[in-house]
Phi, psi and omega in degrees: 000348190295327190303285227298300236284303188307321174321272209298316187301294188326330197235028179295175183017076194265320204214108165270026171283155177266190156282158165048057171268143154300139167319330207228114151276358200250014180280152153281015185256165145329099178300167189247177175333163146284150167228298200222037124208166183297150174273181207218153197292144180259002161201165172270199181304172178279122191306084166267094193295154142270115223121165197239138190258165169261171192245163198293158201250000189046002153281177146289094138308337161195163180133298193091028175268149168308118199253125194256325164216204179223169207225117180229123175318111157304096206255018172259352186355116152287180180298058194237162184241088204278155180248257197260165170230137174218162131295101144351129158300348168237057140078347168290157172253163171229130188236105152349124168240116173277007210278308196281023185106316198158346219242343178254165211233127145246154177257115186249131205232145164281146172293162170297018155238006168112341190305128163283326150293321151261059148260182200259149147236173212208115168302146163269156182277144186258156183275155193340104172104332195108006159350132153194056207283179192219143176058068192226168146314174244141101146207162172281147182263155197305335179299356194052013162288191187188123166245148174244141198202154182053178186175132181273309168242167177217115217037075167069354188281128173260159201217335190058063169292155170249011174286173180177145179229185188217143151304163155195113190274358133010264183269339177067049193213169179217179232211091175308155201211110152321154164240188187311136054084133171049058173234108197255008178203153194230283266326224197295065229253162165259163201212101181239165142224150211291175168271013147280307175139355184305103186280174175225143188217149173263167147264116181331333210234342166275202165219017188268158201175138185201156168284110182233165199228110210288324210282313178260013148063048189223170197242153152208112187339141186219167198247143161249044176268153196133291187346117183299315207208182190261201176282352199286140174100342214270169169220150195257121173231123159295117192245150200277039168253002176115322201283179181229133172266121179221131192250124201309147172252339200234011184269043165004306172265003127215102205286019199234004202281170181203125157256141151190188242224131171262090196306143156311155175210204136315317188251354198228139162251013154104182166099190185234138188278115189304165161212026139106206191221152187276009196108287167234197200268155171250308176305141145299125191243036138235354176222349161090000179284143167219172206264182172262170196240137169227144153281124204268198198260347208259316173103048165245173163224138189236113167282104203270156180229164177241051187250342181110359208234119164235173174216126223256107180276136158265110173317308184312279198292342183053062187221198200187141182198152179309145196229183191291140193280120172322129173326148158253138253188128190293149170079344203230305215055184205309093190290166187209176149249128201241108163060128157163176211233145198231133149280158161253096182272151188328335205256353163121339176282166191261117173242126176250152160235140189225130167245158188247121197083202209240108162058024179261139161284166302313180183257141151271176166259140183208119155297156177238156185243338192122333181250297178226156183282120145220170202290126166266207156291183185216101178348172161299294194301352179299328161316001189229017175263134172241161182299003208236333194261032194215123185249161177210176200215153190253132202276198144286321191274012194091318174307136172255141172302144146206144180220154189232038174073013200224183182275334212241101202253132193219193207194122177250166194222122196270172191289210157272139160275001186055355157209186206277136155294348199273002153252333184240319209275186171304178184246158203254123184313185190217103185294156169248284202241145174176158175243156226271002187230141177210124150357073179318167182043037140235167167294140171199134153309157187196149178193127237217141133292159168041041157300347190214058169058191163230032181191164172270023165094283187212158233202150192207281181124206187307339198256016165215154182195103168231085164311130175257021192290057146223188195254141199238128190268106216209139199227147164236106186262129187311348166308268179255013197052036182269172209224118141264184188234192165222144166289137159226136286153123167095051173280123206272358158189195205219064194247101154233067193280152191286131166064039165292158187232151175184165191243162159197178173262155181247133184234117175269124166322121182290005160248014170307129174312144175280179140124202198253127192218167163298182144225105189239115158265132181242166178217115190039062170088349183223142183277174146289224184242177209259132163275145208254115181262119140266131172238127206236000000 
């Protein structure tokens, strides 16, 4: 790994061009499509280390900020260069291995107490055609698969790819996936799925956008009139009434615009829309970047930007107001996010990694509260981290994963907030029906309130998307306290508007301990109240 390591250090920040820019930055208009050149890399490979890591310190590490929470070293790790991360409908993750390019997979499972720090892993079979992408589209489908599409590189190459597969954690096998019909670029593309169960796809590079239908894995053009500007850079947040929010990356002539987007239906014919102006600027407009977006308990969305500057959306009113400016940090100066990855923790705070300037080392941690940013811990290794190479993803247990392109995987564990989540934090799903003696090896309906949150968990922008807005299932036996999942599936929407009602299927393992058990459906990190379950 030392060679791989030295390469990619080599060509790291090769380029700070974003992808698919127009040639002339000095019009006062929008850019438009690419039309007659390739797009050029907006940041370089990932700092892929070698090496033994020191494990987190639950401190501050550089700054001088306050440690809000603590960091536990994930100590079964194998020998991988962990990337992207998603969340499984039975509580495992599949964790990106970068050594080989992009193309191999892991299965990371919690131990029988529930631990994410002593869980096994399990190689995945890689994906399909040399698939191997880097910066891509992403979601689990209401069906519990998971696509993946596009790749800005592809086995470390930048490419814009249209290649793209589908998993099936089922079967442990994956499905090469077309891309839209004439679409000659993906790369690093935004990716939601609606609150209908609809994933939706960008073209990285456009204003093009298609619709996939999952059962024949085929596209179908969906309209984006309206639009200001193309897509590249940009990032999606699902707000709970359906529509989708995005704040401009290319609108050169009003850099403060935010839109947003009404899918077609019966009632709607669909396209995008202002959503007013943020105020302040959030892109950087040399390089088009902006941070990520969440929806908090507050009924706000917090825009993190990468000028040093966030903002704050009212849902209700549907409005925008300058939200608090990121610390500034001696010797480094003002951090921001240029690319970077945002949680939502259970207690309603926003946990972020932020670097000062465009693609500088090191990364800090900053919590946001609703009022203000401030510097948390930091893993050991983030000194050698900029926010755009380190992702993170929000567990069942609440806890967030995080990985940096490294060997070295850790979990922040947030502080006690000292009052009830039920005041500041997410609101807790709601089982309504399941029965109460369940099977091994079978199936059973279940159906709920806030089963799929009130937010998508976690946050990126175009070059990552693992949203965690579904419902995640955890059985505990009284017996013997071992902690197991169910699979879940056939979900009947992605809704998270408050006191959404849905449905979904439960699959129990046929190797769940028999005997008198908990039951918790969880939604990003937070559970319900525990249904008393036989399981025979």
């Amino acid at each position: 790994m030392t060679q791989l390591r030295t390469t990619l250090l080599g060509l790291l920040i090769a380029s700070a061009a974003p992808a698919c820019v127009d040639g002339d930055l000095t019009t006062g208009t929008a850019r438009s499509a690419v039309t007659d050149r390739e797009p050029s890399a907006e940041h370089g490979l990932p700092p892929i280390r070698a090496g033994v890591y020191p494990a987190g310190q639950g401190a501050s590490q550089h700054g001088g900020g306050i440690t809000s929470g603590t960091w536990t070293t994930v100590t079964t790790t194998p020998n991988i260069a962990a990337g992207f991360s998603i969340l499984l409908t039975d509580g495992s993750v599949m964790v990106q291995d970068l050594n080989s390019g992009g193309g191999d997979w892991w299965r990371l499972t919690p131990d029988s107490t529930g631990s994410y720090a002593n869980g096994s892993w399990t190689q995945l079979p890689s994906m399909p055609d040399g698939y191997a992408p880097l910066y891509f589209a992403s979601a689990v489908l209401p069906d519990g698969r998971v696509v993946f599409i596009g790749g800005e590189y592809q086995a470390f190459e930048p490419a814009w790819t249209t290649q793209g597969a589908v998993y099936d954690p089922v079967a442990n096998s994956w499905t090469p996936l077309a891309p839209p019909a004439g679409w000659t670029t993906i790369g690093d593309a935004q990716s939601i799925v609606l609150a209908d169960g609809r994933f939706v796809l960008a073209n990285c590079c456009t204003t093009d956008m298609a619709v996939l239908d999952p059962a024949t894995l085929t596209w179908t053009t969906i309209t984006s009139a309206g639009k200001a500007d193309i897509f590249d850079e940009e990032g999606w947040t699902l707000l709970p009434n359906g529509t989708v929010l995005t704040v401009d990356s290319n609108n050169i002539s009003v850099p403060t615009n935010s839109e947003i987007y009404t899918a077609p239906d019966a009632h709607h014919a669909g396209g995008w829309a202002s959503g007013g102006a943020t105020n302040v600027v959030i892109a950087d407009t040399a390089s088009w970047e902006v941070g990520p977006a969440l929806i908090r308990p507050d009924g706000t969305v917090f825009q993190s930007g990468a000028t040093g500057h966030t903002a704050i959306y009212d849902i209700r009113q549907k409005t925008w107001r300058a939200g608090p400016d990121f610390p500034v940090v001696p010797g480094e100066g003002q951090l921001d996010q240029a690319d970077g990855p945002a949680a939502l923790l259970p207690n309603g705070h926003v946990l972020v990694a932020a670097s000062a300037g465009l693609f500088n080392t090191p990364a800090h941690f900053v919590e946001f509260d609703g009022t203000s940013l401030t510097e948390v811990a930091a893993p050991a290794d983030s000194i050698y981290d900029s926010s755009y190479n380190i992702n993170l993803l929000l567990l069942p247990t609440g806890e967030v994963l995080e990985t940096d392109f490294s060997g070295d995987i850790e979990l922040y564990t947030q502080a006690s907030s000292g009052s009830s989540c039920h005041s500041t934090g997410s609101p807790e799903p709601e089982l309504h029906s399941l029965s109460s003696t369940l099977t091994r090896g079978r199936t059973y309906s279940f159906s709920g309130e806030q089963l799929h949150g009130i937010s998508a968990g976690v946050s990126y922008g175009d070059d990552a998307q693992a949203a965690t807005d579904y419902p995640i299932v955890q059985i505990t036996n009284r017996a013997t306290g071992h902690v197991q999942y169910g699979r879940t599936h056939g979900f009947s929407n992605f809704s998270i508007a408050r006191g959404a009602h849905s449905s979904a299927q439960l699959d129990i393992p046929a190797t769940l301990e028999i005997g008198v058990s908990d039951l918790v459906v969880i939604a990003n990190g937070v559970a319900s109240e525990s249904m008393r379950v036989r399981i025979k």
